[in-house]
Structures are given as C-alpha cells and as structure tokens.
C-alpha positions, 0 to 999 in steps of 0.5 A: 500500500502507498505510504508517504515517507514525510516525517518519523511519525507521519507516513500518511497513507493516500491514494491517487485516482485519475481518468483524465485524458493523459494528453491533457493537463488537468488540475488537481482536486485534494481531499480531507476527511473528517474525524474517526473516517479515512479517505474511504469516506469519499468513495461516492465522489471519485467516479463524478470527479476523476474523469475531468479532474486528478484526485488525492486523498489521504488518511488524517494523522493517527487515523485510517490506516495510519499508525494510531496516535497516544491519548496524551498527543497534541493535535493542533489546528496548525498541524493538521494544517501543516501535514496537509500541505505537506501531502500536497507538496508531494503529491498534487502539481502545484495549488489544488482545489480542496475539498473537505467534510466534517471536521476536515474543514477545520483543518482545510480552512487553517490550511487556506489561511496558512498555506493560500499558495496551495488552495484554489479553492475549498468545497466544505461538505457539512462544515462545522463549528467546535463540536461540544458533546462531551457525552462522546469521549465517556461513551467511547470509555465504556463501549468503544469507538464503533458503538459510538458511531452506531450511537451517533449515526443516525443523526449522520446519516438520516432516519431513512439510512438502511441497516447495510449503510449503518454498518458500514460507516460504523464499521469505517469508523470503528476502526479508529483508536480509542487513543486517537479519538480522545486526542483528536476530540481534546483538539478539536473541541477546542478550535474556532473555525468561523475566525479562520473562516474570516480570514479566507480570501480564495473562493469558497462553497459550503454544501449544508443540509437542513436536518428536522429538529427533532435531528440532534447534530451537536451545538457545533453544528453551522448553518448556512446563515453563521457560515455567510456571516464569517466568509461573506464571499462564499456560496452556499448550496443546500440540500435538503436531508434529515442529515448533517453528513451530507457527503455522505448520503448525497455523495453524488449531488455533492459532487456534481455542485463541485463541478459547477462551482470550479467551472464556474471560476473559470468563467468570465465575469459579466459586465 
C-alpha cells in the first residue's frame, strides 16, 4: 500500500485516482476527511470527479490506516494544517482545489489561511463549528469507538439510512483508536473555525443540509446563515436531508455542485 515517507511519525497513507485524458493537463482536486473516517469516506465522489479532474486523498494523522496516535498527543489546528500541505507538496502539481467534510474543514480552512499558495479553492461538505458533546469521549470509555458511531449515526446519516449503510460507516469508523479519538476530540473541541473562516480570501462553497429538529447534530453544528456571516464571499448550496453528513448520503449531488462551482471560476465575469 502507498505510504508517504514525510516525517518519523507521519507516513500518511493516500491514494491517487485519475481518468483524465493523459494528453491533457488537468488540475488537481485534494481531499480531507473528517474525524474517526479515512479517505474511504469519499468513495461516492471519485467516479463524478476523476474523469475531468486528478484526485488525492489521504488518511488524517493517527487515523485510517495510519499508525494510531497516544491519548496524551497534541493535535493542533496548525498541524493538521501543516501535514496537509505537506501531502500536497508531494503529491498534487502545484495549488489544488480542496475539498473537505466534517471536521476536515477545520483543518482545510487553517490550511487556506496558512498555506493560500496551495488552495484554489475549498468545497466544505457539512462544515462545522467546535463540536461540544462531551457525552462522546465517556461513551467511547465504556463501549468503544464503533458503538459510538452506531450511537451517533443516525443523526449522520438520516432516519431513512438502511441497516447495510449503518454498518458500514460504523464499521469505517470503528476502526479508529480509542487513543486517537480522545486526542483528536481534546483538539478539536477546542478550535474556532468561523475566525479562520474570516480570514479566507480564495473562493469558497459550503454544501449544508437542513436536518428536522427533532435531528440532534451537536451545538457545533453551522448553518448556512453563521457560515455567510464569517466568509461573506462564499456560496452556499443546500440540500435538503434529515442529515448533517451530507457527503455522505448525497455523495453524488455533492459532487456534481463541485463541478459547477470550479467551472464556474473559470468563467468570465459579466459586465
């Protein structure tokens, strides 16, 4: 399997996916996925993209088939930040359009801000604030990381999901280390994403959803009323969904609103 060598403690393992026409120059378009996944979360977009576009996905530091990371280690925003850029230096040809879900766009909008000679521009799928649930970390003490994502998933993925879609994103994400989940939630629970989203200056698209009620997606949950208050440039598109992982359940509506939107940067201002 392809693993990067970049530091001691970080040989990310990634994936490239390109159907483009060998002849062609093609831009590149860079994945980062979202707590407790793997680049596997994006499955459903790959077929939509890689015929126009070459694709990079990669698994998070102590996530997915990366080595898991202690309970005591210090994430940071900064660092996700810097092994993204990292992972991109080695692997795209030059500024990629970025694509993130969850969490991820945490890290992808501290990239933007960091890093905005790698960023084209990002495509943020269910964007979120600073999750605060502390119920999770004592959940994952008593039962495990898989039986927190079956707790957790129906508000991920709807009340509609089947049986067969539960199991297997429980199972994606029940393979995540108890020890990286605590580490990855003492950082996360503490970042502020909407200031770095102030901060952007590259065109960006939030793809949001509008979960019922009586739907609990955490109080870090953004809507796409605060995201337009902190980034005033962005579009945002929203696809109605008893959900909140919307990349996940309409992977291929989310793929198809990518494609529209990086066209449409191409395209000449009217006058």
């Amino acid at each position: 399997m392809p693993y990067l060598d970049i530091a001691s403690d970080f040989r990310p393992y990634y994936e490239i996916h390109d159907a483009t026409d060998p002849w062609e120059a093609s831009e590149t378009i860079f994945f980062i996925h979202g707590f407790a996944e793997s680049s596997q979360a994006y499955y459903g977009w790959l077929p939509n993209l890689s015929r126009r576009f070459r694709l990079v996905t990669y698994d998070l530091r102590g996530l997915g088939r990366n080595k898991p990371v202690d309970a005591s280690f210090e994430y940071s925003s900064d660092l996700m930040a810097k092994d993204a850029a990292h992972v991109m230096e080695k692997l795209a040809n030059g500024p990629c359009h970025v694509v993130a879900a969850k969490s991820g766009s945490i890290i992808a909008s501290r990239l933007a801000v960091n890093r905005p000679d790698l960023v084209k521009s990002l495509i943020l799928a269910c964007p979120v604030g600073a999750p605060t649930n502390d119920d999770w970390v004592g959940h994952i003490e008593q039962h495990g990381v898989r039986s927190y994502a079956r707790w957790t998933m129906p508000s991920r993925l709807g009340l509609g999901a089947s049986d067969a879609m539960l199991d297997w994103w429980s199972d994606l994400m029940g393979k995540t280390a108890p020890s990286t989940a605590y580490a990855y939630f003492r950082w996360v629970t503490k970042t502020q994403p909407i200031e770095d989203l102030k901060k952007i200056d590259c065109p960006i698209l939030a793809i949001m959803t509008t979960p019922p009620p009586e739907i609990d997606i955490g109080s870090g949950q953004l809507t796409a009323t605060n995201f337009k208050l902190a980034a005033s440039q962005a579009q945002v598109v929203v696809i109605p969904h008893d959900c909140y992982h919307i990349s996940a359940v309409q992977p291929d509506a989310c793929a198809r609103e990518a494609l529209a939107f990086i066209a449409s940067l191409s395209q000449p201002l009217k006058t």
